[in-house]
Structure formats: structure tokens, C-alpha cells
N, C-alpha and C positions, 0 to 999 in steps of 0.2 A: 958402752951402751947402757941406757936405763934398766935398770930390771924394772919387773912390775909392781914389785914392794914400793920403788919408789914414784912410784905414778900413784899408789894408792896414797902413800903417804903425802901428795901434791896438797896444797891448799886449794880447796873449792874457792869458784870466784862467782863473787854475788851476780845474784840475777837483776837485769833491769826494770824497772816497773812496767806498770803496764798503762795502758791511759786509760779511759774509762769504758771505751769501748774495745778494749781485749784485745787491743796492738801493742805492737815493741816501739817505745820510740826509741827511732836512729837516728845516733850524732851523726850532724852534717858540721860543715865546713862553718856555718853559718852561725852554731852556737860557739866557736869561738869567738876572742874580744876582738873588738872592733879593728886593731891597732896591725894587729897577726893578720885578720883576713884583708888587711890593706895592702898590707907587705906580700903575702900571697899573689895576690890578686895583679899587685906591679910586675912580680914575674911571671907571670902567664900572660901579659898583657895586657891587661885590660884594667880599667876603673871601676869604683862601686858606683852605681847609682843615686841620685840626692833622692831625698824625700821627697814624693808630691805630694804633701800637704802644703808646704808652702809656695808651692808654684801656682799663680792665679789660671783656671779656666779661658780661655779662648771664648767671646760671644758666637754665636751661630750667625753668619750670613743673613741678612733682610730679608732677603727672599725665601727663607726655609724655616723665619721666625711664625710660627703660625702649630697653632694650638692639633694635634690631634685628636682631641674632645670636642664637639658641636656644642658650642654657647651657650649655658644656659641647661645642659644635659645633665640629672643627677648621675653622682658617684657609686657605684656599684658597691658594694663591701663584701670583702670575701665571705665572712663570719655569716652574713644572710644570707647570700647565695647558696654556702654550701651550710650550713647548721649542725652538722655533725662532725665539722675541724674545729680545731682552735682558732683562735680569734688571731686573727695576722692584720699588723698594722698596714693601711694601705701607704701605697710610695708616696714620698711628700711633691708637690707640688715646685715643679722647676719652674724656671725662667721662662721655657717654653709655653706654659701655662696662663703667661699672665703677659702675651702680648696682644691682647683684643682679640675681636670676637672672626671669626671664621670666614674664608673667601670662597664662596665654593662656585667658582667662577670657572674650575678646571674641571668642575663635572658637568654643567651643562650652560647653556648659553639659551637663556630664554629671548624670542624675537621680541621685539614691543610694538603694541597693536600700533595699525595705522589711522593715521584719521579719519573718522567716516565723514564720505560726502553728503551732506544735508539738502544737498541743492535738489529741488523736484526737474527732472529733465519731462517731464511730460507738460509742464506750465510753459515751456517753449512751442511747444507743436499748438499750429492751429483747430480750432476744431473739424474742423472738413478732411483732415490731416486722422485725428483719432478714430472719426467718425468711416472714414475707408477702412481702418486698421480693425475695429471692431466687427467690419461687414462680414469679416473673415470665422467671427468665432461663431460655435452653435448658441443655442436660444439661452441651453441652460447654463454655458460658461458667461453668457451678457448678462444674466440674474446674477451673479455672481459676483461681477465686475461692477455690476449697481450700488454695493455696499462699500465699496471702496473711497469714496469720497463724496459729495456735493456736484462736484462738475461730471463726474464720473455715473453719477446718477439718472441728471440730466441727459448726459450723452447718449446710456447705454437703453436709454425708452424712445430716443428721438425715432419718430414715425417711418424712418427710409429705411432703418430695420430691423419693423416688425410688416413689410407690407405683405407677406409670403409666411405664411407658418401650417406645419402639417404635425396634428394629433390624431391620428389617425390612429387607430387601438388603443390610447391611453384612458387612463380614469382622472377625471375630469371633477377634481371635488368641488364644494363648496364655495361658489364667489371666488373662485381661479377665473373661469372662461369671461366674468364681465371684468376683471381687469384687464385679459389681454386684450378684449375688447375697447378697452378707452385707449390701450397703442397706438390704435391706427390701422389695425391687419385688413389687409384688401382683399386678399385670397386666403381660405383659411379651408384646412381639409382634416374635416373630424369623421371620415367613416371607422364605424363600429366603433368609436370612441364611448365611455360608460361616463356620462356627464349627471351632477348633480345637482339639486335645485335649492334653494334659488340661487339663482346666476350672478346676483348682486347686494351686497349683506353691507351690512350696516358700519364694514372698517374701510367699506369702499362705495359709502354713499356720495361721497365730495366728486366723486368723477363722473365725468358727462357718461350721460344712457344713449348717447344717438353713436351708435356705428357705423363705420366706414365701409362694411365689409360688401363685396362685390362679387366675390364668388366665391359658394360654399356648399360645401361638400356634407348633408348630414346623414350618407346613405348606411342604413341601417345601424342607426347610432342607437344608442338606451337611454333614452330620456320621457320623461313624461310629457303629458299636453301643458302642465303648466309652465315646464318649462319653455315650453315653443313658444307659448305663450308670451314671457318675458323676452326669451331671444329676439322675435322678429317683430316686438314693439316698440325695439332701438332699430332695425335695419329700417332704412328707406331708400336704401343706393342698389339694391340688389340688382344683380346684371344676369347672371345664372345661377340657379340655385336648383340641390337635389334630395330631398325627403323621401325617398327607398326607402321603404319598409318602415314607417315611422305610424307612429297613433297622431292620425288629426281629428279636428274640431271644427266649428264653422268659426270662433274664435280668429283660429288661427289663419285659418282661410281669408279672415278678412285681415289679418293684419299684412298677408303676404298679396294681398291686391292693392296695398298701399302704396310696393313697388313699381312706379308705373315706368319704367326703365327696364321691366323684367322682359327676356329673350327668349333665353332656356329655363324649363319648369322640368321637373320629374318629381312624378308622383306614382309612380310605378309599385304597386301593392303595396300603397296605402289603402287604410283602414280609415272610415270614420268621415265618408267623403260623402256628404249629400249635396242635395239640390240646392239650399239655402247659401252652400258651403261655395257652390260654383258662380253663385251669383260676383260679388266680386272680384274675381280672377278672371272671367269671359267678361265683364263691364269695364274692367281699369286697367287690364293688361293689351293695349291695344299693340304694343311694340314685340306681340309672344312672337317667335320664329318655330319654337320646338316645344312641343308639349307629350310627354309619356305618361298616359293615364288608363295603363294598362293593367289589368288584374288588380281593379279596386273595387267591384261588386257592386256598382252600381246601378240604381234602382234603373226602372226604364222610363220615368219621369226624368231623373239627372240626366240620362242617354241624350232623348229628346230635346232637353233645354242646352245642352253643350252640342249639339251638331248647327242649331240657331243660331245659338250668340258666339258659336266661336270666330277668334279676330278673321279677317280677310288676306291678312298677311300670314299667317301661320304657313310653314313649307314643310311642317315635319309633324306628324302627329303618328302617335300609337292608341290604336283604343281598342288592343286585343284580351281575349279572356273574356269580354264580352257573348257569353252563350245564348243568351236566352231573348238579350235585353237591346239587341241591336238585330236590325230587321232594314227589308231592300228599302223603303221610303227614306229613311233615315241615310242612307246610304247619297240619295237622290238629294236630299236636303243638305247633307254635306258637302259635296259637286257644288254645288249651286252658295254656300257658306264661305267658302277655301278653297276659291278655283286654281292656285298659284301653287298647287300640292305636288311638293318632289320626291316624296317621300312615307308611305302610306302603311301602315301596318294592323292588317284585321285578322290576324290568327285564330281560332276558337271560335268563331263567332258561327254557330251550327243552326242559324236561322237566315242565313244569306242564302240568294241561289244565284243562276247564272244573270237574272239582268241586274244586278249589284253590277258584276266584269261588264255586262254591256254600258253601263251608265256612266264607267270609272274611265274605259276607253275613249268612251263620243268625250265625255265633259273634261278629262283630267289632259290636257295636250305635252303638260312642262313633267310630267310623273318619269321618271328615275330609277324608282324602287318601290317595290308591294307584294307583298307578304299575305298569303293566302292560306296557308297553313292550316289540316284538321277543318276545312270548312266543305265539310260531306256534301252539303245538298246544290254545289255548282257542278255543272258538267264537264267533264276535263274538256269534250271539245269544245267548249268557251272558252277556253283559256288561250287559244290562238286569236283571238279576237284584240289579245292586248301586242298582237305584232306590228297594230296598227297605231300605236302611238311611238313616234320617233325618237324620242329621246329614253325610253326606256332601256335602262342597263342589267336589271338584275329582279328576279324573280322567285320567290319560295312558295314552293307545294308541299312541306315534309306530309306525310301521312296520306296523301291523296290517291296517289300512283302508283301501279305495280313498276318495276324496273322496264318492261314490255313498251309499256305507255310514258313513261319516262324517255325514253330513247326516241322515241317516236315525237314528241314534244321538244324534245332537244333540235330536232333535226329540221322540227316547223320554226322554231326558234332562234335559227342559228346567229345571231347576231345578240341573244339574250343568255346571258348567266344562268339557268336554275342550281336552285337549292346548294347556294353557298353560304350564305349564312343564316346559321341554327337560329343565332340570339337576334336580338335587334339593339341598335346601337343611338338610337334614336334618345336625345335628351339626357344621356346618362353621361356622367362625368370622366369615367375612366375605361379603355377596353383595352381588349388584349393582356400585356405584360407593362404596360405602361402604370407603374403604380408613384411617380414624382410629380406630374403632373395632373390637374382637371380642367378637361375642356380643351387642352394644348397649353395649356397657362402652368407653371412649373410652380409648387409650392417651397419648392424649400431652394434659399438663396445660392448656398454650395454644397458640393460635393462630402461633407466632412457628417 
């Protein structure tokens, strides 16, 4: 056995270096010479390895030749990115790099437009073709459709339609109303419409001032007298026409006797209606059927001179509101005026008595309807006196009768209606719930 003297007395064996970073390097197999780790190497079976450096690279596939980098993309460099590392060379540029520019075919697939067709398909269709097609739209998508073209322009004003149009509450500016007037409009319904004057300005001198229009509605519109004025200085065709509630003039009065085609009149509380005023309208409207000139305040000179000259054909007249200024002769002179009257309406009128009913009875044989209404100084039993005309259907007393004598009048009456209707319906455009039509004439072409 060793002692331990001779263990001290051993030779120390050098230590091995160290590398730089504070490791042992360990012999491997690998620092021997080439010759030893071959012969090794054949007894354990195996071969060494050749170098590849001298073995050429393989190309890549066609198909997988294609750049990682987007064409044309600058090179990033570490050294800027990051500024506070060392400066690292970037990787050099492979094969891969340099086989043209990028497919990016595998990320989307854009469609490519198609061709647009140029062809107009509407230069096909005939006009009688476009002209139905249009019937369909409202007024202000065919203003609309006027800017469209030349032919489209023509089309969308041709007079079949514009023959029906209803402004009825709108505001009516400035040289609007005598354009739509050179359309062609036949039936036109402007009640309470807020219209402006003048009606025809100077960007729409070139178009004809004579209008078409035939039936129109101006019941309680807002317009002044001069504008009446210019309005019914172009009508000459008027058929029925209604000015409720409007400010007239003698003016206008004579331009609206220029009508001589006129049927229906209403002038129902107008303002501004004198004697001078009636002269033309009782002288040139020989074709009147229905005239409403009730609650206009006329003088008892006007009273007198319209129970005269009114036409002989007239069948429908109102001339209530009449207090003071209508009296039994007058009554007598009207009989005698407008024997062919079916239709009668003297409401208010607190200076009639009973032989007014006895004179309306003997003279008036074709009478229908009359309206009595608020006229205190007839005697209710005069009023059975009108049981004597056969075709009478319907009769108004409001204010007159207790319910006692009402019953009792009904019961003498029995084949006559009392006091069924409040208003009177006489020459006015619209009644009831019916607000698309005037007269029974429908303003607006469709439903839309």
C-alpha cells in the first residue's frame, strides 16, 4: 500500500487552460490526427464525413424560387433599428434574392371589371312607350327626370301629364304657377295654397300666357288682386271655377266674364264685389248653371241688378247672408229671372216674410231644395205651403222652430227631408271627405 508520504511526494500534474470565457477545454476524439481517428472510426463502423465545402449546393425548385422581400422594399439594418447594439452585418443576399420581382398571386385574386354597356336601351322604346311609363311618377320625380336628357325633357312636360295637378297647401313662389301653366294643366286645385306674384317673370317670358286650364280650385288661397289679375288674363277656357274667400276687384271680375264657357262660379265670401263688378259676369256668362254669391256684402243696388240680369238657365244659386239687402220684390223678380231653379238657398236674409214662400211655391214648379234658414219674419205655417211643389226633396229651417213645431212640420211634410244639411253644397268644389277630387273631376293622376 501507498503510504501517505508517498502520495505527498507524487508529482503534481499541470492544470489545463482555460479558454477565454472560464471553461476547461476537453480532449475529444476529434483533436486527434486525422490518420488514428480514421482507424478508429473503421472499428466502430463507421466513416468520417467529407467536407462540404467542396460539395456544390442543390438549386431550389422553380416553384419556390421567389424572393421573401416585396420588390423594391428597403433593407432594414439592425444597427438603426435597434441604436444601442452593435452594428451586425446584415445576411448577404442569396440566389433566392435575385430571381425577379414577387407573385402575390397566392394572396388574392383581383376579378377584372367588366365591360360597361354604352348602349342607351331607352332610345329603343317608343315615345307613347315612355310617355305611359312616366304617367306613373309623381310631378316632382318628372321635374327631375326633365334634366336627364333632351328627349327626356320634351317627354317629361308633354301636356297628357300635366292635365290634373293638386297644390293644394303649398307655397307657390315667384313665376312657378305661370310655368306650370304653359304645361297644359286642365284641372288644377290650389286651395289655401300661399301663391306669389307675379306669376310670370322674365326667365319665362318665351312661353305662351294663354292657359288651358278648365277647372280650378282657388278656395281660400293667399294671393293678392294683382295676382288674379294676371292669372285670369291667360284663362279663357274656364269651365268651373272657385274664389272662396279671396279679395276681388271689378278687374278681375271682368276678366273672369271673358269665360263665356263658365258653368260653375263660387264667389262665396268674397270681398270686393260690386255692381260694376257683376256687370260682366250676369252679361257674358249666359252658360252659368251654379253660382254661390253668398256672404259677399253686397250693396242693395248689386242685390237688385243680379236678381235682373241673372242667366235664365241658372239651376243652382245661393245668395244667403243677405240681411238687410234682399227683400220680397226681389224675391218676385227672381221667379220671374230663373224660372228653371232646383236649388235655392236664402239663409239670413231677416227682411223676407211669408209671401217670398208663397211666390217660390206658385212660380218655382222644378225646386228640389231651399234653404230657409234664420229668416225670422216668415211664418212657420207658410212653410207647408211648399208641399205643394212636387218635386221638392229637402228643406232647411235651422233656427226657426222649437223641436214642438219641428215635429209637427215634419209630420205635414212627410215626403220632405227637413234640416239635413247645415252647409250648402251649392257651386263649391269639394264636400264632405272628398279632398282628390273638384267637382267629381279627380286632380291627381295616381294614387302615389
Amino acid at each position: 500500500m501507498t503510504s501517505q508520504n508517498d502520495l505527498l511526494r507524487a508529482p503534481t500534474r499541470k492544470r489545463k487552460p482555460r479558454s477565454e470565457h472560464g471553461f476547461r477545454r476537453v480532449r475529444t476524439m476529434w483533436d486527434v490526427d486525422t490518420e488514428s481517428a480514421t482507424s478508429l472510426l473503421e472499428d466502430m463502423g463507421v466513416a468520417m464525413l467529407e467536407d462540404d465545402d467542396n460539395v456544390p449546393m442543390p438549386s431550389p425548385p422553380s416553384h419556390i424560387q421567389r424572393s421573401v422581400r416585396p420588390p423594391g422594399a428597403p433593407r432594414i439594418l439592425l444597427n438603426t433599428a435597434f441604436p444601442n447594439k452593435q452594428h451586425i452585418t446584415p445576411m448577404p443576399t442569396t440566389q433566392l434574392d435575385r430571381q425577379g420581382p414577387i407573385d402575390n398571386s397566392f394572396l388574392f385574386k383581383q376579378a377584372k371589371p367588366k365591360a360597361c354597356d354604352t348602349f342607351d336601351h331607352w332610345h329603343r322604346l317608343s315615345e307613347e312607350i315612355v310617355l305611359s311609363i312616366f304617367r306613373w311618377l309623381p310631378k316632382p320625380v318628372l321635374v327631375r327626370c326633365a334634366r336627364v336628357c333632351r328627349r327626356w325633357n320634351r317627354l317629361a312636360f308633354d301636356e297628357t301629364l300635366w292635365r290634373r295637378l293638386d297644390l293644394a297647401n303649398k307655397v307657390i313662389k315667384t313665376g312657378v304657377l305661370g310655368r306650370i301653366l304653359s304645361r297644359g294643366v286642365a284641372v288644377m286645385r290650389l286651395a289655401k295654397a300661399e301663391i306669389f306674384t307675379p306669376l310670370f317673370t322674365d326667365l319665362n317670358s318665351s312661353l305662351p300666357r294663354i292657359s288651358k286650364v278648365q277647372y280650378l280650385d282657388l278656395s281660400m288661397a293667399t294671393v293678392n288682386s294683382e295676382g288674379l289679375e294676371e292669372l285670369f288674363a291667360s284663362c279663357h277656357l274656364l269651365r268651373k271655377l272657385s274664389l272662396e274667400n279671396t279679395q276681388l276687384n271689378t278687374n278681375v271680375c271682368r276678366y273672369i266674364g271673358q269665360n263665356s264657357n263658365l258653368e260653375v262660379l263660387n264667389l262665396c265670401m268674397c270681398s270686393g264685389i260690386t255692381e260694376n263688378g257683376l256687370v260682366p259676369i250676369c252679361n257674358n256668362l249666359q252658360r252659368l248653371d251654379a253660382l254661390n254669391i253668398g256672404w259677399t256684402d253686397m250693396t242693395r243696388g248689386a242685390v237688385l241688378y243680379l236678381v235682373i240680369c241673372l242667366p235664365a238657365e241658372l239651376t243652382k244659386l245661393n245668395l244667403s247672408g243677405c240681411r238687410t239687402s234682399l227683400l220680397d220684390e226681389d224675391i218676385q223678380q227672381l221667379c220671374n229671372s230663373c224660372p228653371h231653379l232646383k236649388e235655392l238657398d236664402l239663409s239670413d236674409a231677416t227682411m223676407l216674410s211669408s209671401a217670398s214662400v208663397e211666390c217660390i211655391a206658385a212660380s218655382l214648379s222644378g225646386l228640389e231644395y231651399i234653404a230657409l234658414s234664420r229668416c225670422y219674419r216668415i211664418m212657420p205655417s207658410s212653410l207647408t205651403l211648399l208641399g205643394n211643389i212636387p218635386t221638392l226633396l229637402a228643406l232647411d229651417v235651422f233656427g226657426m222652430l222649437k223641436e214642438s213645431a219641428l215635429l209637427q212640420l215634419r209630420q205635414v211634410l212627410c215626403n220632405i227631408e227637413v234640416n239635413k244639411f247645415p252647409f250648402s253644397s251649392i257651386a263649391r268644389p269639394t264636400t264632405g271627405i272628398r279632398r282628390t277630387s273638384i267637382w267629381g273631376v279627380r286632380v291627381r293622376d295616381t294614387a302615389i
